[in-house]
N, C-alpha and C positions, 0 to 999 in steps of 0.2 A: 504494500500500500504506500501510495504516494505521499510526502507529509509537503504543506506548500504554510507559509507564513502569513497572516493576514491580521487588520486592526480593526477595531472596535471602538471606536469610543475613547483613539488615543492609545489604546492598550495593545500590545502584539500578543496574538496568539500564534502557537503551531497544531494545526490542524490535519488528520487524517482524512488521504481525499481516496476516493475508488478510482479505478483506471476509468479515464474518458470523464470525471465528474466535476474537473477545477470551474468549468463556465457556471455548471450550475452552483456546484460549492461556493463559488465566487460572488452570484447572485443572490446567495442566500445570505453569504456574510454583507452583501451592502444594505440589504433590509433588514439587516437585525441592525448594522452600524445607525440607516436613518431612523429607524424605530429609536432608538435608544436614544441618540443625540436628541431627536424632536422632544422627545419629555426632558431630557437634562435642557432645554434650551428653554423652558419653561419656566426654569428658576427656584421653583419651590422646595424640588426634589433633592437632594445631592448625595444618595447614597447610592453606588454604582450596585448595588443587590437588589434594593427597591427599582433602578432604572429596568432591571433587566428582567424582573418580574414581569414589572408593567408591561414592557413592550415585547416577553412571552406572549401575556396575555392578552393584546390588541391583536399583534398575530395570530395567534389561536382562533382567535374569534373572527378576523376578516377572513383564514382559511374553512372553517364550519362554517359559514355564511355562504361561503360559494360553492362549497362541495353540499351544501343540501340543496340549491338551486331555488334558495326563497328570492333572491335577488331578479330572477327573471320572470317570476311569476306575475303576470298583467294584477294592476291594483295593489302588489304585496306593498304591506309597508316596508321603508328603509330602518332597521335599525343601526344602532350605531355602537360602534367598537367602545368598552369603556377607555376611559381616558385618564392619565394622572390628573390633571385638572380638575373631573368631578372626584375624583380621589381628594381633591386638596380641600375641593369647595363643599362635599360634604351633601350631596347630586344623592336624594333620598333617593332619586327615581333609579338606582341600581346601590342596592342595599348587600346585593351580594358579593359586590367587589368590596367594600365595605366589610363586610367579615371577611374573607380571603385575606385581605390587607392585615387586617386584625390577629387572625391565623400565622401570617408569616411573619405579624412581627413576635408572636408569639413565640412563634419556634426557632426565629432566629437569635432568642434572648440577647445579650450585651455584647458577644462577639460583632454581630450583625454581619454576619459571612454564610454566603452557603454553602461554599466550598471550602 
């Protein structure tokens, strides 16, 4: 397996890539790169654990949103990815990010590492 260098958010990692997979690998590290800077560019946030939560969990959600195919359904409504913003602002209307948030800081006690 191929190992290729790539950044984050500032950060270098060393990454295992599959034969034939650096484009896609590569693609997938600049959406997780703009995912993460978008919420650090925010301002609110400044823990690189909580960044990379967050922007798990946007990506998560904008890929289940298009592999169930509510997004093309004539009339469906558009939801929306949660956000560290309503994270910050306290966005009753997703309650459940809200506890997840709660959860990890829970579990991440005083180190505040997940790794």
């Amino acid at each position: 397996m191929k190992q290729i260098e790539v950044q984050i958010m500032g950060q270098n990692y060393l990454l295992g890539c599959p034969e034939n997979g650096e484009a896609r690998l590569q693609e997938a590290v600049q959406k997780v790169d703009a995912a993460m800077c978008k919420i650090r560019d925010i301002g609110k946030i400044k823990a690189r654990d909580r960044i990379a939560v967050l922007a798990a969990l946007n990506l998560a959600f904008d890929l289940q949103e298009r592999t169930a195919g509510d997004l093309d359904a004539p009339g469906a409504a558009q939801p929306q990815a949660p956000t560290a913003s309503s994270e910050i602002a306290g966005d009753a209307a997703r309650p459940e990010l809200s506890v997840l948030l709660q959860r990890l800081d829970t579990a991440l006690g005083t180190d505040g590492r997940l790794l």
